[in-house]
mmCIF file of the N, C-alpha and C atoms, coordinates in Angstrom:
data_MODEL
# 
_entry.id   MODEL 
# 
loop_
_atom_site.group_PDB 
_atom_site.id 
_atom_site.type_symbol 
_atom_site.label_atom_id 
_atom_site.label_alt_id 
_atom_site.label_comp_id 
_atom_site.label_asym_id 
_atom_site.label_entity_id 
_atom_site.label_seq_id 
_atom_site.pdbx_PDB_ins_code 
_atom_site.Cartn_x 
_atom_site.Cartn_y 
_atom_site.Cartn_z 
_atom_site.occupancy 
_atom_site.B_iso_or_equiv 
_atom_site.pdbx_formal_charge 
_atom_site.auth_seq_id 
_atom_site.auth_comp_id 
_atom_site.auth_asym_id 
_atom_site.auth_atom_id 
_atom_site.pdbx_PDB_model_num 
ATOM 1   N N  . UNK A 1 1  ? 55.698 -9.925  40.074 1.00 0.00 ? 1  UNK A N  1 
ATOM 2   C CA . UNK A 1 1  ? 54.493 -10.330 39.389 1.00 0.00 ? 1  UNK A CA 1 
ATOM 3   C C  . UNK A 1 1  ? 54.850 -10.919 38.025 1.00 0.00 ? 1  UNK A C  1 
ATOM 4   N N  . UNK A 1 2  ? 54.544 -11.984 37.690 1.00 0.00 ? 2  UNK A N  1 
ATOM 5   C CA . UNK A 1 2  ? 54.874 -12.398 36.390 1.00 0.00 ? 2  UNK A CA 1 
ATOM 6   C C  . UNK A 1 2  ? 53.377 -12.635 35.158 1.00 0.00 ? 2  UNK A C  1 
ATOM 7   N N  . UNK A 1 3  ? 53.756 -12.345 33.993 1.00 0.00 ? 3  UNK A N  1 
ATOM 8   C CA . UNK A 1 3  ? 52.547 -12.097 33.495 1.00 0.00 ? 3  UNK A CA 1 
ATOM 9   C C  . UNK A 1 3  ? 52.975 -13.390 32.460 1.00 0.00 ? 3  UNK A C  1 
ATOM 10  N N  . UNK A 1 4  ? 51.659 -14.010 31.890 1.00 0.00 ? 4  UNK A N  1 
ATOM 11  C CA . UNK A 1 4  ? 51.798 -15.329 31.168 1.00 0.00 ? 4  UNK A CA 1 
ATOM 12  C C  . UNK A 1 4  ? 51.940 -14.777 29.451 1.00 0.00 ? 4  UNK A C  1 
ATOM 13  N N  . UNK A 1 5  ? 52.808 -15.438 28.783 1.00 0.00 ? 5  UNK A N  1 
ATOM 14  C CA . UNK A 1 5  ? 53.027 -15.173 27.792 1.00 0.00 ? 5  UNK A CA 1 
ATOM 15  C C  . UNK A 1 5  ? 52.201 -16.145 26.883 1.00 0.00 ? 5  UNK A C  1 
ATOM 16  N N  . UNK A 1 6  ? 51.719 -16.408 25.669 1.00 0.00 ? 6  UNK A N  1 
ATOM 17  C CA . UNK A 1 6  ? 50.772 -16.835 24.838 1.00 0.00 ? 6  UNK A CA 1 
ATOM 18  C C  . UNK A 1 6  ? 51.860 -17.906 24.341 1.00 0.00 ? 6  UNK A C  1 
ATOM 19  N N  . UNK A 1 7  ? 51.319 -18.914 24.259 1.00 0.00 ? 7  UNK A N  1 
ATOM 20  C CA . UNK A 1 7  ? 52.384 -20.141 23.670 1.00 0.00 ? 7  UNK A CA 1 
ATOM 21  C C  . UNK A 1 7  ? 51.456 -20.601 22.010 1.00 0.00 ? 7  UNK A C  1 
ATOM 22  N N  . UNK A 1 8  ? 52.161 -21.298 21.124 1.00 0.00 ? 8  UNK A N  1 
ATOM 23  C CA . UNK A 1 8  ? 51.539 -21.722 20.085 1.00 0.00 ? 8  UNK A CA 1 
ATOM 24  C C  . UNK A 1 8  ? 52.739 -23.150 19.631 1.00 0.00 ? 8  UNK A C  1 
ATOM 25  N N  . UNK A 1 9  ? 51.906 -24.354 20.318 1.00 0.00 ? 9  UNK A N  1 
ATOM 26  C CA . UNK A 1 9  ? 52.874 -25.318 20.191 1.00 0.00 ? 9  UNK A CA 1 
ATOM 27  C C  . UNK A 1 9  ? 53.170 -25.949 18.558 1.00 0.00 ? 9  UNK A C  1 
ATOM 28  N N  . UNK A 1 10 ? 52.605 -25.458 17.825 1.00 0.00 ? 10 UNK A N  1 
ATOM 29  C CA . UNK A 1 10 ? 53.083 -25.767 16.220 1.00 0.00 ? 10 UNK A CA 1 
ATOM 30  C C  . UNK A 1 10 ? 53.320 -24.966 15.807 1.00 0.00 ? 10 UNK A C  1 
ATOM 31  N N  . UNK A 1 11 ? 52.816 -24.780 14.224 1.00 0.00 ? 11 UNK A N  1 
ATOM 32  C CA . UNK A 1 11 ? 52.695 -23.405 13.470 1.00 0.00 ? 11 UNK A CA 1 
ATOM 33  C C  . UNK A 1 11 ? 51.653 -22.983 13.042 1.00 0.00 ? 11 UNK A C  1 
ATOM 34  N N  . UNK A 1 12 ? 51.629 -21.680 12.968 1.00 0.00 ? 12 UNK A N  1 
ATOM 35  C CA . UNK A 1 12 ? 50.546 -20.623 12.866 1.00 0.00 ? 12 UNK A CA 1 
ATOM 36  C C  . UNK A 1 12 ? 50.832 -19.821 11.511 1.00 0.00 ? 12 UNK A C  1 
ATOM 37  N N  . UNK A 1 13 ? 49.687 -19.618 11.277 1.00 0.00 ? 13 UNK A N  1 
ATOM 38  C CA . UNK A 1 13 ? 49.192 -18.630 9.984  1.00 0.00 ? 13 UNK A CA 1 
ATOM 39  C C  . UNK A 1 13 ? 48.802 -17.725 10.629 1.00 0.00 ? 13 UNK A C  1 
ATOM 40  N N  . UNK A 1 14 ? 49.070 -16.438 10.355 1.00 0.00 ? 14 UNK A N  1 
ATOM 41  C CA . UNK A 1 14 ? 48.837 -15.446 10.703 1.00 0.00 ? 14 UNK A CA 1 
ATOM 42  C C  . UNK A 1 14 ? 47.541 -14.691 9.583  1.00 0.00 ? 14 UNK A C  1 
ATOM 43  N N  . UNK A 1 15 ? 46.257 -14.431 9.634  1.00 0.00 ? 15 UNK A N  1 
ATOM 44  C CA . UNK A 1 15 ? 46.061 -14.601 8.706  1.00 0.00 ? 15 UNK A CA 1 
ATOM 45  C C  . UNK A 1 15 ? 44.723 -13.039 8.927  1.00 0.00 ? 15 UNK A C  1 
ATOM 46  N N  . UNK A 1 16 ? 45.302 -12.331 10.000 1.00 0.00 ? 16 UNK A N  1 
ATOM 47  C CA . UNK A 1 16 ? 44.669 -10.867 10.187 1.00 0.00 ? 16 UNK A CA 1 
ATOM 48  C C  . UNK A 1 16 ? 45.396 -10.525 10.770 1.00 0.00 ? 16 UNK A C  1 
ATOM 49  N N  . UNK A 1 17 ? 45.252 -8.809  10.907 1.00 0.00 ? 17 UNK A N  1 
ATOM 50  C CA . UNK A 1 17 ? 46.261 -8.228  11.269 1.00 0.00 ? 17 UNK A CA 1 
ATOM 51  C C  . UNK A 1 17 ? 46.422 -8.077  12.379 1.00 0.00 ? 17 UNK A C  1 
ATOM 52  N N  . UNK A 1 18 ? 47.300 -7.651  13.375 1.00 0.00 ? 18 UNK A N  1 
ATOM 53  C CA . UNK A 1 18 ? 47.782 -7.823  15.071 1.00 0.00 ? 18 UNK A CA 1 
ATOM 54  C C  . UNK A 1 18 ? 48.694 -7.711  15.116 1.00 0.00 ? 18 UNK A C  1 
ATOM 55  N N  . UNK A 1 19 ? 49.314 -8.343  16.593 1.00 0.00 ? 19 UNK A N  1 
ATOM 56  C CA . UNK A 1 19 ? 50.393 -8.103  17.384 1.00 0.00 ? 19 UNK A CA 1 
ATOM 57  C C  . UNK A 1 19 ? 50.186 -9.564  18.604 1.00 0.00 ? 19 UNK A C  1 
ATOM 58  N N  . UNK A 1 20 ? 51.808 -9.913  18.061 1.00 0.00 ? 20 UNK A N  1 
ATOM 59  C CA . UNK A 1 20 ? 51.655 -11.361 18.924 1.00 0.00 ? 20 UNK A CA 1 
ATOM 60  C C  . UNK A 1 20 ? 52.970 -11.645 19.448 1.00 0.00 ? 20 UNK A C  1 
ATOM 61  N N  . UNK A 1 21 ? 53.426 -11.382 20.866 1.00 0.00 ? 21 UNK A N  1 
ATOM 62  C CA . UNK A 1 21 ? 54.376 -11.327 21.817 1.00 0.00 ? 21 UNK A CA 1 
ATOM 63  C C  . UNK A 1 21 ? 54.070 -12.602 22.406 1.00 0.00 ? 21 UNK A C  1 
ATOM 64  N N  . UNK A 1 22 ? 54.608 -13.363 22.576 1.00 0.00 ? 22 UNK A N  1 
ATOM 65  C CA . UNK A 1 22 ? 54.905 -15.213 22.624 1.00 0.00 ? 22 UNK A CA 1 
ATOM 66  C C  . UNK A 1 22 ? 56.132 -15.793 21.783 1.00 0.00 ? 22 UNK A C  1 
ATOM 67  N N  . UNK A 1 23 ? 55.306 -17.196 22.694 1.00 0.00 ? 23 UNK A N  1 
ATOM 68  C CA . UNK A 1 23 ? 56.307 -18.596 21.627 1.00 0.00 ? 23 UNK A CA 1 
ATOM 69  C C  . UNK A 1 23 ? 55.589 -19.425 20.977 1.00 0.00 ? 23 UNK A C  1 
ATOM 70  N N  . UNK A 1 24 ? 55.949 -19.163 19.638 1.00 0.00 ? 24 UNK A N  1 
ATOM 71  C CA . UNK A 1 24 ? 55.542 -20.225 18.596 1.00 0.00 ? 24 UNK A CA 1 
ATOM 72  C C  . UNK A 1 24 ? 56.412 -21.430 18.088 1.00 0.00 ? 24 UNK A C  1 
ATOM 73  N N  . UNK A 1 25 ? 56.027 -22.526 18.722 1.00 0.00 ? 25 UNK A N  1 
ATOM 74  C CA . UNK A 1 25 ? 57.013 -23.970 18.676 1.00 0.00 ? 25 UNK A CA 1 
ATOM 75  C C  . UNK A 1 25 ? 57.127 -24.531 17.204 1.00 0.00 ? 25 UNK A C  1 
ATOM 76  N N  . UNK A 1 26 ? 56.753 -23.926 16.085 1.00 0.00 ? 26 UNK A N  1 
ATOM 77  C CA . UNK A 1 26 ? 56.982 -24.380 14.779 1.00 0.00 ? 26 UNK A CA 1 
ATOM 78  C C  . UNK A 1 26 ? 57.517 -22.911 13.583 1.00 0.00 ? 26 UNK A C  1 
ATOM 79  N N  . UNK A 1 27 ? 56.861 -22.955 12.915 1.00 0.00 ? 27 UNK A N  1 
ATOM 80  C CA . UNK A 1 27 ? 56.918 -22.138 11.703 1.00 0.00 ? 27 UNK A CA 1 
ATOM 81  C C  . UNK A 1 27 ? 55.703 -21.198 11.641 1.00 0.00 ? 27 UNK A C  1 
ATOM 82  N N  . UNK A 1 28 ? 56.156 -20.349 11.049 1.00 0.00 ? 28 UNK A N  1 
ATOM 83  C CA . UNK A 1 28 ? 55.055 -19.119 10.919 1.00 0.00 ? 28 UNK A CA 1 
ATOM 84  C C  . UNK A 1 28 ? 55.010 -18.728 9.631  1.00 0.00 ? 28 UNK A C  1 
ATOM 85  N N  . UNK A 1 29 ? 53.454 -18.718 9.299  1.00 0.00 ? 29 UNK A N  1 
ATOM 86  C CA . UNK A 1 29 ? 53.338 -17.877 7.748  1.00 0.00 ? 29 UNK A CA 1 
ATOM 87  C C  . UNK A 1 29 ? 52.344 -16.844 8.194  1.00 0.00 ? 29 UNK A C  1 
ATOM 88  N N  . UNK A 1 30 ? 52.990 -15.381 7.654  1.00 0.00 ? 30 UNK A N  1 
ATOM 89  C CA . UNK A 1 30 ? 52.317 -14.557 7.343  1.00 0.00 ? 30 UNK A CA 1 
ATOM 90  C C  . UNK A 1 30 ? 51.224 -13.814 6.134  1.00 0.00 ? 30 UNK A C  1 
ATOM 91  N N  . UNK A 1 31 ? 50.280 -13.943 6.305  1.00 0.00 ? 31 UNK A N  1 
ATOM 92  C CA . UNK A 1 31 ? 49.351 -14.415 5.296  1.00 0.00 ? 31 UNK A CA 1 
ATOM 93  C C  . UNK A 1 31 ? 49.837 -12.616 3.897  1.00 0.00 ? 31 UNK A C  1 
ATOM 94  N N  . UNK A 1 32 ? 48.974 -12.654 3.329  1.00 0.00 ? 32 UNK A N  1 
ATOM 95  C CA . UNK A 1 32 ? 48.926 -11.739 2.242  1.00 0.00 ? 32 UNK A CA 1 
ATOM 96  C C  . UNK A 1 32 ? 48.536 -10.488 2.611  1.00 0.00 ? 32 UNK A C  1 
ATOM 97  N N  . UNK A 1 33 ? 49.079 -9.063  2.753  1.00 0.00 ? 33 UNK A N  1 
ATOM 98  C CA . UNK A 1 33 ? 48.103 -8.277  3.292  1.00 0.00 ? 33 UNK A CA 1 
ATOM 99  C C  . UNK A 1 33 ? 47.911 -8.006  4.603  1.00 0.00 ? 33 UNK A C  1 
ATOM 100 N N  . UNK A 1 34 ? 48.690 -8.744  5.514  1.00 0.00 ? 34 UNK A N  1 
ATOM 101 C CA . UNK A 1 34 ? 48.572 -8.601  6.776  1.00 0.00 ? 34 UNK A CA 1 
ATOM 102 C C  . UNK A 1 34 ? 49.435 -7.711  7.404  1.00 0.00 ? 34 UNK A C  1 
ATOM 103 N N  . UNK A 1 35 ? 49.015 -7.349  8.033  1.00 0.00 ? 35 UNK A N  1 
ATOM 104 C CA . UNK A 1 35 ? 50.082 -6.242  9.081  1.00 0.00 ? 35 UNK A CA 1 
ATOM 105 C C  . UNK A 1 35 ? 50.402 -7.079  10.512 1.00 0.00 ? 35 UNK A C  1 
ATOM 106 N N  . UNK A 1 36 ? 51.459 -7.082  10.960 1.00 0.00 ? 36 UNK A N  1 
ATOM 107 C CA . UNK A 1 36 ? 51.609 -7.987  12.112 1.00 0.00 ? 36 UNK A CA 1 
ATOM 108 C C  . UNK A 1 36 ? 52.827 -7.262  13.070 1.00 0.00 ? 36 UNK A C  1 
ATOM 109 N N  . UNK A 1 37 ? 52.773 -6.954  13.830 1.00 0.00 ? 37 UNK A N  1 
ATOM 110 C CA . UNK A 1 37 ? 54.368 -6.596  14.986 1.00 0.00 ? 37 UNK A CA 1 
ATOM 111 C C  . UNK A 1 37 ? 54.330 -8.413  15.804 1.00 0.00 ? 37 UNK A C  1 
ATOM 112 N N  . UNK A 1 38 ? 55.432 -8.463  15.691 1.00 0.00 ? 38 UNK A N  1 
ATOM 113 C CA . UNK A 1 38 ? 55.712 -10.274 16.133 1.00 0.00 ? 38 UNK A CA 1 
ATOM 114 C C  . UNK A 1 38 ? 56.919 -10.223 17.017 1.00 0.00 ? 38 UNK A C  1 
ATOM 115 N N  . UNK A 1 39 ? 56.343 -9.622  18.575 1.00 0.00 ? 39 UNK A N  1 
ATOM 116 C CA . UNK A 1 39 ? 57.589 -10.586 19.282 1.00 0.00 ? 39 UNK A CA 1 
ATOM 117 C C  . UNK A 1 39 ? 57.913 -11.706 19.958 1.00 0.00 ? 39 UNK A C  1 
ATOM 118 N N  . UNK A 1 40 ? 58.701 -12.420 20.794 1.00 0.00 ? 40 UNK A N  1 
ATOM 119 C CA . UNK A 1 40 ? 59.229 -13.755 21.355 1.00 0.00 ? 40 UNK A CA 1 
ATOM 120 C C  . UNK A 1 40 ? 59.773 -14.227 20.598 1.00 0.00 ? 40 UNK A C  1 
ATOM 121 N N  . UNK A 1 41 ? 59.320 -15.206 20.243 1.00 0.00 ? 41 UNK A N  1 
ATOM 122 C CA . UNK A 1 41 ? 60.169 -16.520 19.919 1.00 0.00 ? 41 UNK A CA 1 
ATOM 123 C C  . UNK A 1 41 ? 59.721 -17.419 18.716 1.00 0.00 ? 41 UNK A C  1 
ATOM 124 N N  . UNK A 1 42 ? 60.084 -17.288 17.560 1.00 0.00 ? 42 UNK A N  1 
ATOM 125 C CA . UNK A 1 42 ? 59.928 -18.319 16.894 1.00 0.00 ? 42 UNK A CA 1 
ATOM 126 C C  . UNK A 1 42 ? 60.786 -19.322 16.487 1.00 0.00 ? 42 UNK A C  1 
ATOM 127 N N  . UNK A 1 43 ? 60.136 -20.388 16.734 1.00 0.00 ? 43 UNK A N  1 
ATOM 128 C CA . UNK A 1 43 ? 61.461 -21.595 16.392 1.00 0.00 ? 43 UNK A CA 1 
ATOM 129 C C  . UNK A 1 43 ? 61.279 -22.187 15.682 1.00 0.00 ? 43 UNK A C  1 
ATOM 130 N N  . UNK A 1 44 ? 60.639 -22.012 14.523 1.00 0.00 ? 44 UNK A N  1 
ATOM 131 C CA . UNK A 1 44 ? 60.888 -22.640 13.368 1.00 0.00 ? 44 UNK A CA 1 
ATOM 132 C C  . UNK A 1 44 ? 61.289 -21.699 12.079 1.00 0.00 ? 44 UNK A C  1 
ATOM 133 N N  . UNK A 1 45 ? 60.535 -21.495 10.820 1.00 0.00 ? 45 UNK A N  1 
ATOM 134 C CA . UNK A 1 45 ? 60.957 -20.533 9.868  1.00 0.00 ? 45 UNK A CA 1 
ATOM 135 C C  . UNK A 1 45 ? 60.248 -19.591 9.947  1.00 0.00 ? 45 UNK A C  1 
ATOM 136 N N  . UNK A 1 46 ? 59.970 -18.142 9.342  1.00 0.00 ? 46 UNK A N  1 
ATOM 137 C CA . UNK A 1 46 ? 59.250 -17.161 9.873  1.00 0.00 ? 46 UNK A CA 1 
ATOM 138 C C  . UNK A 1 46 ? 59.047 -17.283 7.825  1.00 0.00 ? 46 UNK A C  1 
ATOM 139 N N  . UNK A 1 47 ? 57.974 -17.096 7.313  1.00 0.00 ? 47 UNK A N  1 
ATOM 140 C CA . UNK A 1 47 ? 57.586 -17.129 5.667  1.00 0.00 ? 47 UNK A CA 1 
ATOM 141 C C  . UNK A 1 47 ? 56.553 -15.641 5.267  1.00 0.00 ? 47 UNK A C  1 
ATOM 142 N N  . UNK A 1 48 ? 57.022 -14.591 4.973  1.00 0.00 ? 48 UNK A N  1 
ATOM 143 C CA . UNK A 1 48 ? 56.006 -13.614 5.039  1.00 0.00 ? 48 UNK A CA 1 
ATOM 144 C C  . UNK A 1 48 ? 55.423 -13.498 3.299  1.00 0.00 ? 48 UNK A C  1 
ATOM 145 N N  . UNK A 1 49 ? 54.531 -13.536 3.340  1.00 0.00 ? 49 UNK A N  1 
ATOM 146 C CA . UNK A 1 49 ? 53.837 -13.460 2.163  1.00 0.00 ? 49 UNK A CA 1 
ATOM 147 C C  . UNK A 1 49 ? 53.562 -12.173 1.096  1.00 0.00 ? 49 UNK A C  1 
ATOM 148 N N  . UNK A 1 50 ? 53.208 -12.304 0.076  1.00 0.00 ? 50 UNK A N  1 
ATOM 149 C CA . UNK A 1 50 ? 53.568 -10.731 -0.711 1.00 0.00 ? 50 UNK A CA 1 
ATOM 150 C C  . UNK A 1 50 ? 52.154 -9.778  -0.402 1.00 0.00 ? 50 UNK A C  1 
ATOM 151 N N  . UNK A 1 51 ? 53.040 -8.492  0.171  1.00 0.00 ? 51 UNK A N  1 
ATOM 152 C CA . UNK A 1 51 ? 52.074 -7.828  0.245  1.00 0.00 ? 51 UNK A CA 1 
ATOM 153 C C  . UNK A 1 51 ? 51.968 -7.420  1.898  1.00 0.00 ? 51 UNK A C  1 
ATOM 154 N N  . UNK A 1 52 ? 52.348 -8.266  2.912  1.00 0.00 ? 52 UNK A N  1 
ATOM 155 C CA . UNK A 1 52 ? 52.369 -8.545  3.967  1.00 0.00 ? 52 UNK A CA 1 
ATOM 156 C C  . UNK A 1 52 ? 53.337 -7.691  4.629  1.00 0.00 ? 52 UNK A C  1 
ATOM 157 N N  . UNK A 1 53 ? 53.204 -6.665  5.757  1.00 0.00 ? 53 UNK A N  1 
ATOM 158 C CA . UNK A 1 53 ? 54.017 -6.199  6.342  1.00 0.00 ? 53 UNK A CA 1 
ATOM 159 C C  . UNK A 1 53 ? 54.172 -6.609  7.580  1.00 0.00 ? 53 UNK A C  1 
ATOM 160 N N  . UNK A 1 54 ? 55.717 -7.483  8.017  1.00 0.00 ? 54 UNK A N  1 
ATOM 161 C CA . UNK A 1 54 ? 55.868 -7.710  9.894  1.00 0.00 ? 54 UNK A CA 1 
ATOM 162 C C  . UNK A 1 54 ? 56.765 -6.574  10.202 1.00 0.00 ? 54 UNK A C  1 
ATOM 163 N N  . UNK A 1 55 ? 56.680 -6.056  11.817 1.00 0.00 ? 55 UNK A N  1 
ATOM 164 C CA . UNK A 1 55 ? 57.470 -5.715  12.834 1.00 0.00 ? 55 UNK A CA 1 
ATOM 165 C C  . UNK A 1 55 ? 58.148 -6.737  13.199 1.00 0.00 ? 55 UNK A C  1 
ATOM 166 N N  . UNK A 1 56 ? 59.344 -6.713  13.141 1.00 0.00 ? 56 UNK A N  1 
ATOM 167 C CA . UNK A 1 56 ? 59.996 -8.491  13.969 1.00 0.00 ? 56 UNK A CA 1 
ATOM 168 C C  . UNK A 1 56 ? 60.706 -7.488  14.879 1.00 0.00 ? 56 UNK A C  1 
ATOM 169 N N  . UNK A 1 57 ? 60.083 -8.372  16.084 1.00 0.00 ? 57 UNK A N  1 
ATOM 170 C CA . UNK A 1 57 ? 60.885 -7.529  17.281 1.00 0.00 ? 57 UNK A CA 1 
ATOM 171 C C  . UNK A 1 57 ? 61.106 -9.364  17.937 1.00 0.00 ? 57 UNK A C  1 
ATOM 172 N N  . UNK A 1 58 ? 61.005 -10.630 17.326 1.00 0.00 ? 58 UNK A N  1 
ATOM 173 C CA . UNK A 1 58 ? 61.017 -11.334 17.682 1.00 0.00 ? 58 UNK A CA 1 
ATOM 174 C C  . UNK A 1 58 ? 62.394 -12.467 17.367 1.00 0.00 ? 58 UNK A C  1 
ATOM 175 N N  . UNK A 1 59 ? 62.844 -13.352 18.477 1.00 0.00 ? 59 UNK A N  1 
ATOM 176 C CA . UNK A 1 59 ? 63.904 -14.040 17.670 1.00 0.00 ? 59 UNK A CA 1 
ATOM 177 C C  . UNK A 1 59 ? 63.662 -15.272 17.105 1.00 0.00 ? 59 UNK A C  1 
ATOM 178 N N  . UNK A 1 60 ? 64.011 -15.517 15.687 1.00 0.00 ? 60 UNK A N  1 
ATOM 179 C CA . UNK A 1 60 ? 63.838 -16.509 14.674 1.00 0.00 ? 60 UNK A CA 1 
ATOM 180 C C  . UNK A 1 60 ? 64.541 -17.114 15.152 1.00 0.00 ? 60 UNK A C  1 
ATOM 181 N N  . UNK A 1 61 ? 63.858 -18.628 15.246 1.00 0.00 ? 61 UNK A N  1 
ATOM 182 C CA . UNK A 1 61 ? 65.277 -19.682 15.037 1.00 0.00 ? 61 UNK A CA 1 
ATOM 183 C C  . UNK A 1 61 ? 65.916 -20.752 14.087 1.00 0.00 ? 61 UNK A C  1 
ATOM 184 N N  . UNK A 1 62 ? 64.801 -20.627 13.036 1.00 0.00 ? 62 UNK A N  1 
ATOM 185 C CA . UNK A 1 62 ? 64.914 -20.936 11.599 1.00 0.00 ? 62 UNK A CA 1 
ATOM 186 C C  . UNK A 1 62 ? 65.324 -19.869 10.911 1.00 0.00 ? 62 UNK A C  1 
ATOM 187 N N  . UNK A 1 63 ? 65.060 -20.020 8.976  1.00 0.00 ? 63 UNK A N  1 
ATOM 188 C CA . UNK A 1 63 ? 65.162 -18.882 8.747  1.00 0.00 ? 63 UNK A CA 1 
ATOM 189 C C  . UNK A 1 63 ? 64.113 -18.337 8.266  1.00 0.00 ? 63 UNK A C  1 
ATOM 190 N N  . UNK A 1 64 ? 64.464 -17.261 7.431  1.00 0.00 ? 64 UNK A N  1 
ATOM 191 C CA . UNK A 1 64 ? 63.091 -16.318 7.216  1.00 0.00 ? 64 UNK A CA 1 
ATOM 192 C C  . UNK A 1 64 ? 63.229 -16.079 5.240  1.00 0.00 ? 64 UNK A C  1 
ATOM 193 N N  . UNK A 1 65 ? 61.505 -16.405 5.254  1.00 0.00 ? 65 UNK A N  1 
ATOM 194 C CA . UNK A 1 65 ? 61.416 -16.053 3.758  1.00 0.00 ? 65 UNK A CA 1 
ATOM 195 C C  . UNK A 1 65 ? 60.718 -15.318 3.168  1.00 0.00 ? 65 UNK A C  1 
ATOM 196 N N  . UNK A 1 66 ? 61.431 -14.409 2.502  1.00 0.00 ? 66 UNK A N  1 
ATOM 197 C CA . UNK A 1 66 ? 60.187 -12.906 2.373  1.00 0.00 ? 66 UNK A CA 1 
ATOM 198 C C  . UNK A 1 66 ? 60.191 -13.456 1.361  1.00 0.00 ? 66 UNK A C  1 
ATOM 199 N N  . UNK A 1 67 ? 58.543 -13.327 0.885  1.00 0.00 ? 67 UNK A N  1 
ATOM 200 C CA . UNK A 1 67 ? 58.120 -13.566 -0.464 1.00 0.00 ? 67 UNK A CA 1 
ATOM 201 C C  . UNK A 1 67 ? 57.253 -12.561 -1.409 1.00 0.00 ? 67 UNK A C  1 
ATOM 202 N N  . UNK A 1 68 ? 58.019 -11.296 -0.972 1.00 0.00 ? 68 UNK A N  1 
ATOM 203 C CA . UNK A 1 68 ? 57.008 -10.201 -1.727 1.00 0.00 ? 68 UNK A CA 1 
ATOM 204 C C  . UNK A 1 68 ? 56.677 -9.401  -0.238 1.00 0.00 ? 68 UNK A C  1 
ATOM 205 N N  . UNK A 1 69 ? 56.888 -9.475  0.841  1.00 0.00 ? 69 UNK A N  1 
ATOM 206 C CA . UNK A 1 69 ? 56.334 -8.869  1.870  1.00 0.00 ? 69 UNK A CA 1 
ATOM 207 C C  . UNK A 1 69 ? 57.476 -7.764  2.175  1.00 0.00 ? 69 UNK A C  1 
ATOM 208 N N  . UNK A 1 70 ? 57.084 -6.845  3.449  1.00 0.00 ? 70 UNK A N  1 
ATOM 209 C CA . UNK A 1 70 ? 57.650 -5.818  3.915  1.00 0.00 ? 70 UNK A CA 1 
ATOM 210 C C  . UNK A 1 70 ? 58.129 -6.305  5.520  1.00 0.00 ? 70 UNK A C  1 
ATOM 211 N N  . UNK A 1 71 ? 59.488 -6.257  5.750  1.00 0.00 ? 71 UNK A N  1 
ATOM 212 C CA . UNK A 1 71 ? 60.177 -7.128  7.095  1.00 0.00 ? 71 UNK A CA 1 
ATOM 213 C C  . UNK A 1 71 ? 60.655 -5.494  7.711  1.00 0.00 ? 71 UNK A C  1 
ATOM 214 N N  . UNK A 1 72 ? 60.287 -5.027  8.790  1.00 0.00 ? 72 UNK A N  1 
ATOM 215 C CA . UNK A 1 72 ? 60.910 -3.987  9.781  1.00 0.00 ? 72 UNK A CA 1 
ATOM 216 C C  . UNK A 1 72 ? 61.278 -4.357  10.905 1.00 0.00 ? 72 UNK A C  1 
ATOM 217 N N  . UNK A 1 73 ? 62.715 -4.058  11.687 1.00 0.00 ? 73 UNK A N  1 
ATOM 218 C CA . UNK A 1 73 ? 62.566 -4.325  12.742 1.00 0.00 ? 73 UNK A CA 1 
ATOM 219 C C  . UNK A 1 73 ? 61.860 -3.547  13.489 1.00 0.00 ? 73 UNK A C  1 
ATOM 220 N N  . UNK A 1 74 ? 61.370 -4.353  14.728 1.00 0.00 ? 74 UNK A N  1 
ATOM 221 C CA . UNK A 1 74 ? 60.275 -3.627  16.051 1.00 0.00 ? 74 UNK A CA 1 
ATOM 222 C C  . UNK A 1 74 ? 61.404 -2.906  16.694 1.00 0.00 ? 74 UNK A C  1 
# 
């Protein structure tokens, strides 16, 4: 059985809190304040904002810029 994974063909702002297991085909900003667990795939830069806590259980393929935020691995 295969289950469909959530695609996001640019980049996304993350901009409430969740949980997002997919592929995101650009860059990701994590907004201010947000709480997020983030796995799959990102292929562009991952930018977390101050204040902002991610789970990265996901693989970057850019790089990543904490700007005041909280980075854990999932």
């Amino acid at each position: 059985m295969s289950t469909k994974r959530p695609a996001i063909a640019g980049d996304h702002l993350f901009s409430q809190s969740g949980e997002f297991d997919g592929l995101i085909g650009g860059d990701v900003t994590v907004a201010k304040g947000v709480e997020l667990v983030l796995n799959g795939l990102v292929n562009g830069d991952l930018r977390i904002e101050s204040g902002a806590i991610v789970r990265l259980g996901a693989m970057v393929g850019g790089r990543v810029y904490n700007n005041g935020g909280t980075l854990l691995a999932a």
